[in-house]
PDB file of N, CA, C and O in Angstrom:
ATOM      1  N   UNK A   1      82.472 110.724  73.516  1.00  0.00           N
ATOM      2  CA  UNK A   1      82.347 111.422  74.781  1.00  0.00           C
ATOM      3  C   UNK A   1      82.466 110.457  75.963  1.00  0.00           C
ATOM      4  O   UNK A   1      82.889 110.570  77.114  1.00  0.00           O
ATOM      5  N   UNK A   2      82.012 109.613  75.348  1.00  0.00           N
ATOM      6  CA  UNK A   2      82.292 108.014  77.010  1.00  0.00           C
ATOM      7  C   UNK A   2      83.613 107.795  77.298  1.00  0.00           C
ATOM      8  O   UNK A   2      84.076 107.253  78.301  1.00  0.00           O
ATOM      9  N   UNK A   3      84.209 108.266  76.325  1.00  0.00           N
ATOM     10  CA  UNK A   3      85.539 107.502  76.265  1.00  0.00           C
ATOM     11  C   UNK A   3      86.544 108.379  77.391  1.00  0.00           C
ATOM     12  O   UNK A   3      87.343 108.057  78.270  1.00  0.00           O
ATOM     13  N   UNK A   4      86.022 109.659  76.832  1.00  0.00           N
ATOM     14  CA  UNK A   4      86.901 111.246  77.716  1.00  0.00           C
ATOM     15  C   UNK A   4      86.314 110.409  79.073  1.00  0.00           C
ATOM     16  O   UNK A   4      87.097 109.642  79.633  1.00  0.00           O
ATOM     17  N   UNK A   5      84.827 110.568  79.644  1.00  0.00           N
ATOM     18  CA  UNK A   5      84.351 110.594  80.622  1.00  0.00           C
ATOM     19  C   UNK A   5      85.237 109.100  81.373  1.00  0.00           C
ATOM     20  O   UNK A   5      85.418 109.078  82.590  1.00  0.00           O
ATOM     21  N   UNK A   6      85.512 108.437  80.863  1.00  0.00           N
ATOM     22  CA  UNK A   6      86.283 106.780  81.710  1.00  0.00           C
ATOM     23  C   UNK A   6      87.972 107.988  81.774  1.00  0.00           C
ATOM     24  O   UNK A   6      88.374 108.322  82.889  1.00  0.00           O
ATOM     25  N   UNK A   7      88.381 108.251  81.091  1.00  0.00           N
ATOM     26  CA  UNK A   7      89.449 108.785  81.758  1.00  0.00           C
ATOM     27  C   UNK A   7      89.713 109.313  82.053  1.00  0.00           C
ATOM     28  O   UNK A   7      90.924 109.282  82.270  1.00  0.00           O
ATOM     29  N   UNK A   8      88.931 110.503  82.455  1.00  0.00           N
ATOM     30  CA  UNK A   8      88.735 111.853  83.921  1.00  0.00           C
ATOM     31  C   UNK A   8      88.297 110.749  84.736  1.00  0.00           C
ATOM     32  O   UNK A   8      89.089 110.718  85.678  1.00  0.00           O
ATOM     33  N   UNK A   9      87.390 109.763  84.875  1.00  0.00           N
ATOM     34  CA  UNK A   9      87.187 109.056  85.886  1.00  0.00           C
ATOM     35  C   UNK A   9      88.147 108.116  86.733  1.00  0.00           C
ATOM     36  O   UNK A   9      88.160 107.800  87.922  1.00  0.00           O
ATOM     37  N   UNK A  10      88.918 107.808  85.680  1.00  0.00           N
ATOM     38  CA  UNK A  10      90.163 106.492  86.310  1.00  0.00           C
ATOM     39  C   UNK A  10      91.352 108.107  86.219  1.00  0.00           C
ATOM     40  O   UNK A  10      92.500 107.710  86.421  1.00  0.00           O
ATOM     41  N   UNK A  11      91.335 109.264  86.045  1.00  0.00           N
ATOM     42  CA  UNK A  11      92.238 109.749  86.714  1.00  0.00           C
ATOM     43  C   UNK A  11      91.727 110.548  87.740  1.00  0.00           C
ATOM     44  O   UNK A  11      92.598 111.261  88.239  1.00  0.00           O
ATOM     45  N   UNK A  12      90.355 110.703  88.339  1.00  0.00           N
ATOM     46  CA  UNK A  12      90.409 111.407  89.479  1.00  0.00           C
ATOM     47  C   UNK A  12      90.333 110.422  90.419  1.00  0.00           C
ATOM     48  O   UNK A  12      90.097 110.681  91.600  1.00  0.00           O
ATOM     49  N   UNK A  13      90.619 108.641  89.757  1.00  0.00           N
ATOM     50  CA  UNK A  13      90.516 108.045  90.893  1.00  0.00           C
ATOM     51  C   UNK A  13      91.940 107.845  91.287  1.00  0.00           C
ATOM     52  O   UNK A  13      92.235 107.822  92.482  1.00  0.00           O
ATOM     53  N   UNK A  14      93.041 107.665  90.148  1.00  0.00           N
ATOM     54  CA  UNK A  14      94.287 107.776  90.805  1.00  0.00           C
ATOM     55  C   UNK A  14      94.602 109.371  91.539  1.00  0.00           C
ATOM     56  O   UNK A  14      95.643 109.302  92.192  1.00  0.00           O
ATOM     57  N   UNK A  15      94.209 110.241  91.572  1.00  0.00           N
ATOM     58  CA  UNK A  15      94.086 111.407  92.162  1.00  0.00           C
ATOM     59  C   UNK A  15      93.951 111.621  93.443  1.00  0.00           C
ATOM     60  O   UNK A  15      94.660 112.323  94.165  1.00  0.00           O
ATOM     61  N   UNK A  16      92.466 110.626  93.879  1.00  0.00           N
ATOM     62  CA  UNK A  16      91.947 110.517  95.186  1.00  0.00           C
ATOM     63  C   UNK A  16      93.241 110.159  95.440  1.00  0.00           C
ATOM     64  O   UNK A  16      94.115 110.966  95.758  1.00  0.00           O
ATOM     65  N   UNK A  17      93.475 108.438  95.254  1.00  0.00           N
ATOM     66  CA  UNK A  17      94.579 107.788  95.851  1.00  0.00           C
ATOM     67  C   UNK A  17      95.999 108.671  96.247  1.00  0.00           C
ATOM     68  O   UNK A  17      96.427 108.854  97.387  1.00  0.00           O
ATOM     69  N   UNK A  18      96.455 109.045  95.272  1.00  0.00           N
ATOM     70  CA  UNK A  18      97.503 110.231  95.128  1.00  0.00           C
ATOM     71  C   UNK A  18      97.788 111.171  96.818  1.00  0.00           C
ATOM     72  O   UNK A  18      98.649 111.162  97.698  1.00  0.00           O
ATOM     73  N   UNK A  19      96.423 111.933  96.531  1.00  0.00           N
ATOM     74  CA  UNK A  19      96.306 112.582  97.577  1.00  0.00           C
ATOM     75  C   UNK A  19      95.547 111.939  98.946  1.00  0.00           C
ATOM     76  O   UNK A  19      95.029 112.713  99.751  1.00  0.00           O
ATOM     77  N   UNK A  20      95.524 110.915  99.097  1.00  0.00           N
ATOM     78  CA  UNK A  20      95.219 110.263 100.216  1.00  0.00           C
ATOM     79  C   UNK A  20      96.497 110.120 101.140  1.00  0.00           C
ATOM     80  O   UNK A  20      96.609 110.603 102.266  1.00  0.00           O
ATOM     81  N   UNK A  21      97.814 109.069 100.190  1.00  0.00           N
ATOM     82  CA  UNK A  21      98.656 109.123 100.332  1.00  0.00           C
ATOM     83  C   UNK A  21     100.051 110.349 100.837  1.00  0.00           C
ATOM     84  O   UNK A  21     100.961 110.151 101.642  1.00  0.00           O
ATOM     85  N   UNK A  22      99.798 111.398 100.140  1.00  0.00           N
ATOM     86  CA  UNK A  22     100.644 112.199 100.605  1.00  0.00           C
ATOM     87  C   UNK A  22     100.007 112.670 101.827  1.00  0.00           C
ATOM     88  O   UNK A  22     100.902 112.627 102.671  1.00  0.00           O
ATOM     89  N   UNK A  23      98.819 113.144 102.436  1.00  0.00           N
ATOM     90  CA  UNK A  23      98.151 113.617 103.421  1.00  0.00           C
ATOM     91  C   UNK A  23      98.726 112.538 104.326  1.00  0.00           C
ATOM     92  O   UNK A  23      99.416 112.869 105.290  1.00  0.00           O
ATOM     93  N   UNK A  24      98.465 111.231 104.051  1.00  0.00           N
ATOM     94  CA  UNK A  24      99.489 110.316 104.775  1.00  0.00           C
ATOM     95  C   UNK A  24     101.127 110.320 105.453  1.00  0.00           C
ATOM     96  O   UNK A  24     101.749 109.999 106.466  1.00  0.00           O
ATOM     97  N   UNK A  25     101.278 110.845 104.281  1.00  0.00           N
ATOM     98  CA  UNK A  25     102.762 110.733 104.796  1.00  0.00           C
ATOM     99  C   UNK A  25     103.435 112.163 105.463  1.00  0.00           C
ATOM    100  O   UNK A  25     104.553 112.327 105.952  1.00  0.00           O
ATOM    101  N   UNK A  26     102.166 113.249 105.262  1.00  0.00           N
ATOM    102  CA  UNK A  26     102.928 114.434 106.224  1.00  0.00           C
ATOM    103  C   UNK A  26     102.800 114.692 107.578  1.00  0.00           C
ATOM    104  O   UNK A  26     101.698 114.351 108.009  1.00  0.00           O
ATOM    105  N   UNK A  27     103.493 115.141 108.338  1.00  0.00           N
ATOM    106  CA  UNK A  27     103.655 114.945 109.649  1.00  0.00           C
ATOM    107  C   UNK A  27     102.724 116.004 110.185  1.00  0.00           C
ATOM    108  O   UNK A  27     102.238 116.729 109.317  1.00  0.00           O
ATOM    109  N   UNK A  28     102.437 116.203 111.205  1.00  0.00           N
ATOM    110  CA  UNK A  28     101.072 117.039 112.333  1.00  0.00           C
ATOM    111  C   UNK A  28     101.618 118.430 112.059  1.00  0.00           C
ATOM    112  O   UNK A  28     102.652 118.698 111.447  1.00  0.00           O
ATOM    113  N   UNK A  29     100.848 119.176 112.551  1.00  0.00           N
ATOM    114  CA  UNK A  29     101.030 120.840 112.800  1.00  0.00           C
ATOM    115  C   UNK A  29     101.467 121.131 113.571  1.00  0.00           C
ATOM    116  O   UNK A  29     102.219 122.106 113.594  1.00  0.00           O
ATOM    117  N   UNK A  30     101.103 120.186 114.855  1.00  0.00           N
ATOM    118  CA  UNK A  30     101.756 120.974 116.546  1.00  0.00           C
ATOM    119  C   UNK A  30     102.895 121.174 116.654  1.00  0.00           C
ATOM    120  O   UNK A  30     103.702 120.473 116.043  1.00  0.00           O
ATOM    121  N   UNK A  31     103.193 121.948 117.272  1.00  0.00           N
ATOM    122  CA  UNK A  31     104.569 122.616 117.312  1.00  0.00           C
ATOM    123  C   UNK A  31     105.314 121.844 118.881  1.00  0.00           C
ATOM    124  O   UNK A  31     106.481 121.992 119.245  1.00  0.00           O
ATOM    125  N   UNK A  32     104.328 121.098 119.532  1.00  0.00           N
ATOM    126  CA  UNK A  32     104.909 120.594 120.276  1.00  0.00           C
ATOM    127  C   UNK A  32     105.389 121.289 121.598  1.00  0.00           C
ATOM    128  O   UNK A  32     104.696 122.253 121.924  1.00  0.00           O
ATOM    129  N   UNK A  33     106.491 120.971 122.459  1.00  0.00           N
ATOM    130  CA  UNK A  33     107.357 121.098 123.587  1.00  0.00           C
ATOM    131  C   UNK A  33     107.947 122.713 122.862  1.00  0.00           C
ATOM    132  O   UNK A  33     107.883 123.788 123.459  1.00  0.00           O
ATOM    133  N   UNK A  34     108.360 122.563 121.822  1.00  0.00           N
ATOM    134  CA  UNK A  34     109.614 123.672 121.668  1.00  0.00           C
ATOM    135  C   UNK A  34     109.406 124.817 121.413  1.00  0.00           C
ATOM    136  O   UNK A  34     110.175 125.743 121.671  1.00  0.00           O
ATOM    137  N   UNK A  35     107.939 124.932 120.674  1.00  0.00           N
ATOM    138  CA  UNK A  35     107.137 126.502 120.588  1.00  0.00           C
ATOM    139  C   UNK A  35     107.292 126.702 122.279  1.00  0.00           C
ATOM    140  O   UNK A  35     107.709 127.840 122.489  1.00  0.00           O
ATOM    141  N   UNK A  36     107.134 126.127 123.239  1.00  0.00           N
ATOM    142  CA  UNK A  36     107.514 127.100 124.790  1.00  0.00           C
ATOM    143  C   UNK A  36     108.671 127.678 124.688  1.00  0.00           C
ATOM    144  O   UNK A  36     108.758 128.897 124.541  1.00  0.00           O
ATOM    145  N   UNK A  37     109.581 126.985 124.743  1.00  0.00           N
ATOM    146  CA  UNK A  37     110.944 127.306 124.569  1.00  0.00           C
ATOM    147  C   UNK A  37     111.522 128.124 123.303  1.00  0.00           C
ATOM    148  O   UNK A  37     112.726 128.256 123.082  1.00  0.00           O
ATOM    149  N   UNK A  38     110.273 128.763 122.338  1.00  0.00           N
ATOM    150  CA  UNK A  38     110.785 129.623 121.394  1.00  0.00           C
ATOM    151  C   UNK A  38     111.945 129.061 120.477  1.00  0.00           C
ATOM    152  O   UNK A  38     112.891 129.709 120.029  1.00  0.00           O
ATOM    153  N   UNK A  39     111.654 127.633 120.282  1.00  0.00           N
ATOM    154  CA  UNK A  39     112.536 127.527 119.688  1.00  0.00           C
ATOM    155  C   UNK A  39     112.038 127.007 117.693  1.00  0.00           C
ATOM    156  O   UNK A  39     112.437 126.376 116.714  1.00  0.00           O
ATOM    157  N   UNK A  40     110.620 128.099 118.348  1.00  0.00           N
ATOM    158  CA  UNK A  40     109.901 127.420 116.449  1.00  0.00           C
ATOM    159  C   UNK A  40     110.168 128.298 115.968  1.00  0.00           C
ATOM    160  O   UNK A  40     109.028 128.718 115.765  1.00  0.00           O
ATOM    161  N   UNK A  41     110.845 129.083 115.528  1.00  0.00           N
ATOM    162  CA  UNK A  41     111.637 130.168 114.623  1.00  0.00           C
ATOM    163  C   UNK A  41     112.841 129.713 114.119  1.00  0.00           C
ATOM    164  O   UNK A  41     113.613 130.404 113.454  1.00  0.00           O
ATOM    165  N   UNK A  42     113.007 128.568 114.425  1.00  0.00           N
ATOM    166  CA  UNK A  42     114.594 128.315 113.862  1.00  0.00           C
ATOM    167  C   UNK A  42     115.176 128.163 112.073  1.00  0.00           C
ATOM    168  O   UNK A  42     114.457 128.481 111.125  1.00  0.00           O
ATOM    169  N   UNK A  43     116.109 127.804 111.977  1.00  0.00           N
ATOM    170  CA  UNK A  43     116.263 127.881 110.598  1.00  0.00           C
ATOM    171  C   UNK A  43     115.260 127.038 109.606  1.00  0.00           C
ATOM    172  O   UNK A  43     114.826 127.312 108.487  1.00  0.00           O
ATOM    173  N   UNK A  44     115.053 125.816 110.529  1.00  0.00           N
ATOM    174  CA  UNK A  44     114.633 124.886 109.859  1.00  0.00           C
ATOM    175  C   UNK A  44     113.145 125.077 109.414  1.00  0.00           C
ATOM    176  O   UNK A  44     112.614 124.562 108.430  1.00  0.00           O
ATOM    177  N   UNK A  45     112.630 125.837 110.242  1.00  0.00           N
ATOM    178  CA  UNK A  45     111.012 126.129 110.542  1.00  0.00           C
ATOM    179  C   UNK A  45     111.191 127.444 108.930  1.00  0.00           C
ATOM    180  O   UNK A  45     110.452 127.231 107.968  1.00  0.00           O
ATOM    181  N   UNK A  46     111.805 128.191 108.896  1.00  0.00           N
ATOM    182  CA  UNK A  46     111.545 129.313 108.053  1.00  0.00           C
ATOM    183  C   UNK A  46     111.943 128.843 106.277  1.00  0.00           C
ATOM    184  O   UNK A  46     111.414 129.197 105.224  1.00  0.00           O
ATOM    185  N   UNK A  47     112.942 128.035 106.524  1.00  0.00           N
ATOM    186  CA  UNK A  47     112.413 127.153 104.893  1.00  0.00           C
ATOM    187  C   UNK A  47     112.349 126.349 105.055  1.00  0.00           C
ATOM    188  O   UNK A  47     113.341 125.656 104.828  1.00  0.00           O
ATOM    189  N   UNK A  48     111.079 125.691 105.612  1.00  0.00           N
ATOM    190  CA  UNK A  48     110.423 124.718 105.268  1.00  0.00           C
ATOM    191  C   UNK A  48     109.624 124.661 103.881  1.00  0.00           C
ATOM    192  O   UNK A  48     108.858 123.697 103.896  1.00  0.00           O
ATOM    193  N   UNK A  49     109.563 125.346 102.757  1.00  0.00           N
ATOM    194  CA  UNK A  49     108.960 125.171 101.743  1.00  0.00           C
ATOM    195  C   UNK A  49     110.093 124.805 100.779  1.00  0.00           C
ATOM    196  O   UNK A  49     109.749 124.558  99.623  1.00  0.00           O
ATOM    197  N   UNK A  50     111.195 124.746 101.039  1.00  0.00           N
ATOM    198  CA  UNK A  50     112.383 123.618  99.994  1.00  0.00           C
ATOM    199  C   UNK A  50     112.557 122.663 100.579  1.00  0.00           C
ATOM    200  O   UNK A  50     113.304 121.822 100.078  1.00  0.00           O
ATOM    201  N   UNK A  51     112.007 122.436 101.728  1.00  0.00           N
ATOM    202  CA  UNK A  51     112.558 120.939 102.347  1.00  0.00           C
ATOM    203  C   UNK A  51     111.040 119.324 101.723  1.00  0.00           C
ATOM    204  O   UNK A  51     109.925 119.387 101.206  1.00  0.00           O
ATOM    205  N   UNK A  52     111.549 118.669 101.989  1.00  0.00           N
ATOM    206  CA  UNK A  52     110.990 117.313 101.262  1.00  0.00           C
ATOM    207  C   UNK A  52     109.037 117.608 101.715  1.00  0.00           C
ATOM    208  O   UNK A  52     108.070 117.293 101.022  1.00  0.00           O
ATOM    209  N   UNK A  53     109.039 118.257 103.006  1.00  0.00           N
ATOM    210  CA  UNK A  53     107.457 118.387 103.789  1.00  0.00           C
ATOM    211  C   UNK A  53     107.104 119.817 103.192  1.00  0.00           C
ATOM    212  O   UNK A  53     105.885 119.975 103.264  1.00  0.00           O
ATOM    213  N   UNK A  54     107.753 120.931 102.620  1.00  0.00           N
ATOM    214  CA  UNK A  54     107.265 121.424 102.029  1.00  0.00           C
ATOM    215  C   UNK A  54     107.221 121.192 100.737  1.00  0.00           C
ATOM    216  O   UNK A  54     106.631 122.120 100.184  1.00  0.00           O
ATOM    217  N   UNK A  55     107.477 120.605 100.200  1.00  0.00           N
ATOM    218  CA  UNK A  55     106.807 119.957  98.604  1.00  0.00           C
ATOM    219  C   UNK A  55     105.787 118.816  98.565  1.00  0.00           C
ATOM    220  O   UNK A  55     104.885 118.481  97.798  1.00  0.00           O
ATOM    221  N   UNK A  56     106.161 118.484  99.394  1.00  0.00           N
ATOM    222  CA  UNK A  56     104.816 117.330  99.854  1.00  0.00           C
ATOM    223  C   UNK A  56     103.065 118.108 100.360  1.00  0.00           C
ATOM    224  O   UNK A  56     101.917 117.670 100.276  1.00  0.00           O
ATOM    225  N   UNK A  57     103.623 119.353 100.853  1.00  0.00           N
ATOM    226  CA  UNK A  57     102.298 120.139 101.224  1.00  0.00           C
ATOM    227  C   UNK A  57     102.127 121.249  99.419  1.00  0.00           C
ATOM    228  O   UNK A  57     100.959 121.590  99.231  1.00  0.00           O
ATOM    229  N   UNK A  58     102.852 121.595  98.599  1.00  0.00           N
ATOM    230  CA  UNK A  58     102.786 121.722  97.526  1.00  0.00           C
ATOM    231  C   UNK A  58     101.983 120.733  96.582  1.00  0.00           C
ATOM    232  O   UNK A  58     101.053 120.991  95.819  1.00  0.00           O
ATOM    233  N   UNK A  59     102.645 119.456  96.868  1.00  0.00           N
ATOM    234  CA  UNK A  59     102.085 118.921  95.868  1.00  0.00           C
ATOM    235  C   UNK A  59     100.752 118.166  96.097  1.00  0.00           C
ATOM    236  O   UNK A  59     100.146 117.695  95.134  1.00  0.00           O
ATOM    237  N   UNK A  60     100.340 118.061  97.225  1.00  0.00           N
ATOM    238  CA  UNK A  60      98.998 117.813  97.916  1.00  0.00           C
ATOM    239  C   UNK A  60      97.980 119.004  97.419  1.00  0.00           C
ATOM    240  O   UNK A  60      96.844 118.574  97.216  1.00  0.00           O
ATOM    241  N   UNK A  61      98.139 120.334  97.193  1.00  0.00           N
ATOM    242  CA  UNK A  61      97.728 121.260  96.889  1.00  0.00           C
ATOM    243  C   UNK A  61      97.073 121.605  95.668  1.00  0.00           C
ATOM    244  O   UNK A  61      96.014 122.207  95.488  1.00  0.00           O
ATOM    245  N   UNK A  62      98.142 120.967  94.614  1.00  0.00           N
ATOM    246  CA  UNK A  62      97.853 120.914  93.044  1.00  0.00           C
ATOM    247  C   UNK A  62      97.397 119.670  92.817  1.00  0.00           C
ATOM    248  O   UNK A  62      96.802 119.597  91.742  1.00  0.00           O
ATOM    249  N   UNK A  63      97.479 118.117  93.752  1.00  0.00           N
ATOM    250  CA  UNK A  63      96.348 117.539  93.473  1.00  0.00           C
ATOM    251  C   UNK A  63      94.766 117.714  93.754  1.00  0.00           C
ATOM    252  O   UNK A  63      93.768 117.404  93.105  1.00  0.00           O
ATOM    253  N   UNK A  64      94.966 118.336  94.984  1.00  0.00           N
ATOM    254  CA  UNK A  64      93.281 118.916  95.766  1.00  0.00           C
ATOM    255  C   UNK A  64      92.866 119.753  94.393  1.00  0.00           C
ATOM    256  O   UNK A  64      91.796 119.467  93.854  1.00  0.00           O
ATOM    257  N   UNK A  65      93.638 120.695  93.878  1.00  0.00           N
ATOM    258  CA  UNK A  65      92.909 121.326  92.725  1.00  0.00           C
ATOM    259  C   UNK A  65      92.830 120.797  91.454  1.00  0.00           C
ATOM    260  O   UNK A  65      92.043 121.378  90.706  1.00  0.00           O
ATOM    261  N   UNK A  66      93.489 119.763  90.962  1.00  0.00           N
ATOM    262  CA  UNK A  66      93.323 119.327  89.969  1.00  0.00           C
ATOM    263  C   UNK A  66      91.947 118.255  90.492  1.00  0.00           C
ATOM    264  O   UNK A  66      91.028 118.125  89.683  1.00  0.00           O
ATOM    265  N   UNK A  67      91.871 117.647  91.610  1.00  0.00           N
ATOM    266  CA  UNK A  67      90.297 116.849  92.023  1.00  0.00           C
ATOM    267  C   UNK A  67      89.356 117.684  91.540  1.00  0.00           C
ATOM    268  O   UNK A  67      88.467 117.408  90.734  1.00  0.00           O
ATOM    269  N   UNK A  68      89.545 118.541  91.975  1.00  0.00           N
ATOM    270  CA  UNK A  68      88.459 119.767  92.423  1.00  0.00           C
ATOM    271  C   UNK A  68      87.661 119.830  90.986  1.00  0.00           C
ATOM    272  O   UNK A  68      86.513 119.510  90.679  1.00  0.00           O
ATOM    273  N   UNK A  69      88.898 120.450  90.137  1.00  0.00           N
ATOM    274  CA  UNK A  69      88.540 120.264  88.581  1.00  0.00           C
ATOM    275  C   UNK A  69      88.227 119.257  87.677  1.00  0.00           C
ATOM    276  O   UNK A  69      87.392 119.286  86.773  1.00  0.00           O
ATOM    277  N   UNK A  70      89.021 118.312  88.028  1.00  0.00           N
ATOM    278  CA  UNK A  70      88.135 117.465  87.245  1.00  0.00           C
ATOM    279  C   UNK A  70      86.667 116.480  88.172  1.00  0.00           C
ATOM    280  O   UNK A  70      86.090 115.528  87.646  1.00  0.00           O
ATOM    281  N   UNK A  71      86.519 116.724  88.808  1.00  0.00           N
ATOM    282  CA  UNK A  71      84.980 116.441  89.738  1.00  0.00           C
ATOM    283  C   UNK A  71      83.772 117.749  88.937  1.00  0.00           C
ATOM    284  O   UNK A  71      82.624 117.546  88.543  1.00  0.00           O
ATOM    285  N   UNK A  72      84.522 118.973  88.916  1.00  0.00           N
ATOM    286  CA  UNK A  72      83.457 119.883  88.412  1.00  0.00           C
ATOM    287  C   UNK A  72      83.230 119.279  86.740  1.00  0.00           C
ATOM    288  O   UNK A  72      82.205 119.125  86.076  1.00  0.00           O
ATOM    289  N   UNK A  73      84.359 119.085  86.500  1.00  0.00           N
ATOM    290  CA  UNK A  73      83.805 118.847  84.707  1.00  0.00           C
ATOM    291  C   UNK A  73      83.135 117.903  84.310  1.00  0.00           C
ATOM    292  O   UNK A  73      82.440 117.925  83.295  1.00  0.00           O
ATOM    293  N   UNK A  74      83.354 116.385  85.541  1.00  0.00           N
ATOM    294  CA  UNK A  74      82.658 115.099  85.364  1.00  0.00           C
ATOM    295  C   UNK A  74      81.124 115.484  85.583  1.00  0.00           C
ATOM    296  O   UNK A  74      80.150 114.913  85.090  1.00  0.00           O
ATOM    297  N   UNK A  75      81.140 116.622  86.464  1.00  0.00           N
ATOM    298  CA  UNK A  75      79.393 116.562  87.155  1.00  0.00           C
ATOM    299  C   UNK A  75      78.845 117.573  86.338  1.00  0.00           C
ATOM    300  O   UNK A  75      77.662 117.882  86.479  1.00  0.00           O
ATOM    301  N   UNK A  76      79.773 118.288  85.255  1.00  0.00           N
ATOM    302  CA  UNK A  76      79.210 119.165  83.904  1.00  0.00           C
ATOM    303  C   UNK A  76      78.833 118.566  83.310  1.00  0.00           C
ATOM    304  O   UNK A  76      77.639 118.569  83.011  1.00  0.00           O
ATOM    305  N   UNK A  77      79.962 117.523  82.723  1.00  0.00           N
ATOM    306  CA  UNK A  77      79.264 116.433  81.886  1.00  0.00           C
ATOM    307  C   UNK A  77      78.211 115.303  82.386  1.00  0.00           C
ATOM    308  O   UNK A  77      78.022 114.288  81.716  1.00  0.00           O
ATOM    309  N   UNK A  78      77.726 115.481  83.271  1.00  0.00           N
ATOM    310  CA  UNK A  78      76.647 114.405  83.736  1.00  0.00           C
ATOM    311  C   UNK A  78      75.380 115.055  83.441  1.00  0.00           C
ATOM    312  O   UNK A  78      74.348 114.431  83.195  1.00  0.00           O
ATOM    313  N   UNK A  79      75.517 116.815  83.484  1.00  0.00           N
ATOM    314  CA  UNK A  79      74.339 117.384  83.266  1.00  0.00           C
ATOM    315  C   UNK A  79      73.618 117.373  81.871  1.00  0.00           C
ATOM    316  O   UNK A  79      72.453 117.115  81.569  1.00  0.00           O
ATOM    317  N   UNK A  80      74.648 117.720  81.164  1.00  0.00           N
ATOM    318  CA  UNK A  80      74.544 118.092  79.858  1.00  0.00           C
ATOM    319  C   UNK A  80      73.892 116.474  78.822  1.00  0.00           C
ATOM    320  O   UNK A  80      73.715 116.550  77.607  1.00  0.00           O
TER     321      UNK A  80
END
């Protein structure tokens, strides 16, 4: 059982890291100058979920939940 518990541990720590990093590398929310000018409807704005920043906000997503999960199972197994 020590053995499981070291490697949920050294992988929710590459996990943290993981998702530290991509939160890093995605760009702000504000819409900036061009939401005045109506120009945040454009093509680019409406698939944004095939472009490189929407997979990057994908895959930030399924690491937050894979943390999530393995943090709950480490602190199951701490009880037990």
């Amino acid at each position: 059982m020590a053995v499981l518990k070291t490697i949920l541990t050294i992988a929710l720590v590459i996990i943290c890291i993981a998702v530290t990093v991509l939160i890093l590398m995605q760009e702000g929310k504000s819409a900036g100058l061009g939401a005045l000018a109506g120009s945040a409807d454009s093509y680019w704005s409406k698939n944004k979920g095939r472009s490189m920043e929407g997979m990057l906000v994908k895959a930030t997503r399924v690491l937050v939940i894979l943390f999530i999960i393995i943090s709950c199972v480490l602190n199951i197994g701490s009880l037990a």
